[in-house]
C-alpha positions in Angstrom: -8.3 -0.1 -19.1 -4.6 1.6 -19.7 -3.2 -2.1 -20.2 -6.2 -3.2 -22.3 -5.0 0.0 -25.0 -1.2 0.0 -24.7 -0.8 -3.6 -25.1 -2.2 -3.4 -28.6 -0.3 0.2 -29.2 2.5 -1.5 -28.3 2.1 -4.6 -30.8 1.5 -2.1 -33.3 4.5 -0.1 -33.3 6.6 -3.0 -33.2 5.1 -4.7 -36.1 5.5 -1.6 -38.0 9.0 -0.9 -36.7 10.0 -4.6 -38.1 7.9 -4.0 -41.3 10.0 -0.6 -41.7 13.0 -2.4 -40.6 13.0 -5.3 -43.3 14.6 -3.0 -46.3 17.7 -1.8 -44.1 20.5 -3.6 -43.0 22.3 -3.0 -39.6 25.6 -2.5 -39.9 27.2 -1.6 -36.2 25.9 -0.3 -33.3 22.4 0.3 -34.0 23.3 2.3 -37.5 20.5 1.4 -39.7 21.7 1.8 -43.6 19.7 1.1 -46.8 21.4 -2.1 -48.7 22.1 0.0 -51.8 23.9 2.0 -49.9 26.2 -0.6 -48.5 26.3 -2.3 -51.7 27.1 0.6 -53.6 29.8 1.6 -51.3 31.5 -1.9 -51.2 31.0 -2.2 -55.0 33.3 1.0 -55.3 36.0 -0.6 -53.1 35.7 -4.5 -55.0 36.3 -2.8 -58.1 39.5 -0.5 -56.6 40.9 -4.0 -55.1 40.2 -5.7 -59.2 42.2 -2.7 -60.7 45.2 -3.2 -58.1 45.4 -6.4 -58.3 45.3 -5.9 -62.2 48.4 -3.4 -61.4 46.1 -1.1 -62.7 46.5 2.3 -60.3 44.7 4.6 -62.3 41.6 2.5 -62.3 41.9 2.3 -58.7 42.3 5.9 -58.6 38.3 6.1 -60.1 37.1 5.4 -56.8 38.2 8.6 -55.3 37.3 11.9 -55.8 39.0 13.4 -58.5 39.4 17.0 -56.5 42.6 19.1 -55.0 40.2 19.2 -51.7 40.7 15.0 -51.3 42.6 14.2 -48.3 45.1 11.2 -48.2 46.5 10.2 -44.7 49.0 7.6 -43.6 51.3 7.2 -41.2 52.2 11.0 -40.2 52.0 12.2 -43.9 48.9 13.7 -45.7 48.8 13.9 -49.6 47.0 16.6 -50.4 43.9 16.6 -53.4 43.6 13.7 -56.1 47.4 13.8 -57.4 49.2 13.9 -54.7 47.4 11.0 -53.7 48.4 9.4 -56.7 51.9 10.7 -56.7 51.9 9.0 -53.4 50.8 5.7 -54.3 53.1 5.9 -57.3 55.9 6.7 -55.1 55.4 3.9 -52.5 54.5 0.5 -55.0 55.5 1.6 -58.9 58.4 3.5 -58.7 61.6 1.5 -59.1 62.3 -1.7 -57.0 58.7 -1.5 -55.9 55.7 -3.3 -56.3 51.7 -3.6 -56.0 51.5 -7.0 -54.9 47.7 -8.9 -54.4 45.4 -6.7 -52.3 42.8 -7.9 -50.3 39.9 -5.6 -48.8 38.0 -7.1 -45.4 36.1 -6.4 -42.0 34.3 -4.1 -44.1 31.7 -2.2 -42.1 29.7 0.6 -43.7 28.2 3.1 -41.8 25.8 5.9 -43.4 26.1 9.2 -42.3 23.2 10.6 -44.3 21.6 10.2 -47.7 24.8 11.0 -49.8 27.8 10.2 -47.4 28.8 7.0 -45.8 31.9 6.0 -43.2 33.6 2.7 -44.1 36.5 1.1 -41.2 38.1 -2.0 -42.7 41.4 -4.0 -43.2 43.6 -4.2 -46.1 46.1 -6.7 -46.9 49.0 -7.2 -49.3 50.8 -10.4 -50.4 54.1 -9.6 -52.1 56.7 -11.7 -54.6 58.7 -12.4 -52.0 56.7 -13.3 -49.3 56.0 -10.2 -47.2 52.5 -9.3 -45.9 52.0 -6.0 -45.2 48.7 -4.6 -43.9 46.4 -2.7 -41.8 43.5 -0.9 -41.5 41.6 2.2 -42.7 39.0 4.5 -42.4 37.2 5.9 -45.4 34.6 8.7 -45.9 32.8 8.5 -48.8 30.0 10.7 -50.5 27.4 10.3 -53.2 28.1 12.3 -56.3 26.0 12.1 -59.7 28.4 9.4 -61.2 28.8 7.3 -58.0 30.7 7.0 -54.6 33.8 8.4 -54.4 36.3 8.4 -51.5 36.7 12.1 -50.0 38.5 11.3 -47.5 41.5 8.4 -46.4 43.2 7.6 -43.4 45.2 4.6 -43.5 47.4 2.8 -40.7 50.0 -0.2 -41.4 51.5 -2.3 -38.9 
């Protein structure tokens, strides 16, 4: 009698787990994340990699939040709040004798760590003038603000 009920319980909440399931995307690990989400998120970090490659560092600036509480880290130095971050890029690839090169954004996974914040691990890659490739890999924190998702947080590594 037990199997006779559970069997058909246990139909049931799988069909309505995959029903449930079919307007999310998994993303690593289990994390289940809606698609706007991870679309929203990636959109942010496309349009940062068109301005750079544009040269154009303010516009790549947009996509992080435009607050002294923004943290910035890479290699053992943290640039403190939305300027410093910029002074830092400024510094490292438009100050004299340096340059932006072509960026490339990949391994992209987004993971959602509620409604209005999301984690993001991925590579980054640079083609210069002369040859040189420089690149590594990053891990963002991004939340949801009323015009959009912005960066909050960036810790970048290069080999």
């Amino acid at each position: 009698m037990l199997t006779r009920v559970t069997l058909p319980l246990v139909l049931c909440l799988v069909s309505l787990r995959l029903a449930v399931g079919q307007n999310r995307a998994v993303i690593s690990a289990g994390s289940v994340i809606s698609p706007d989400v991870r679309l929203e998120v990636e959109q942010v970090l496309r349009r940062q990699q068109e301005a750079w490659n544009r040269h154009d560092l303010e516009g790549f600036m947009t996509g992080y939040w435009s607050s002294p509480e923004l943290t910035f880290f890479s290699g053992a130095h943290e640039a403190r709040g939305w300027k410093g971050a910029l002074d830092r890029y400024r510094r490292t690839y438009q100050s004299e004798g340096k340059e932006m090169g072509k960026l490339e954004f990949s391994e992209l996974r987004v993971e959602a760590l509620g409604s209005d914040a999301a984690f993001v691990r991925g590579a980054w890659h640079l083609t210069m003038s002369d040859g040189t490739t420089p690149h590594g890999l990053f891990t963002l924190v991004f939340r949801k603000f009323p015009d959009g998702w912005k960066i909050v947080h960036d810790h970048t590594s290069a080999e």
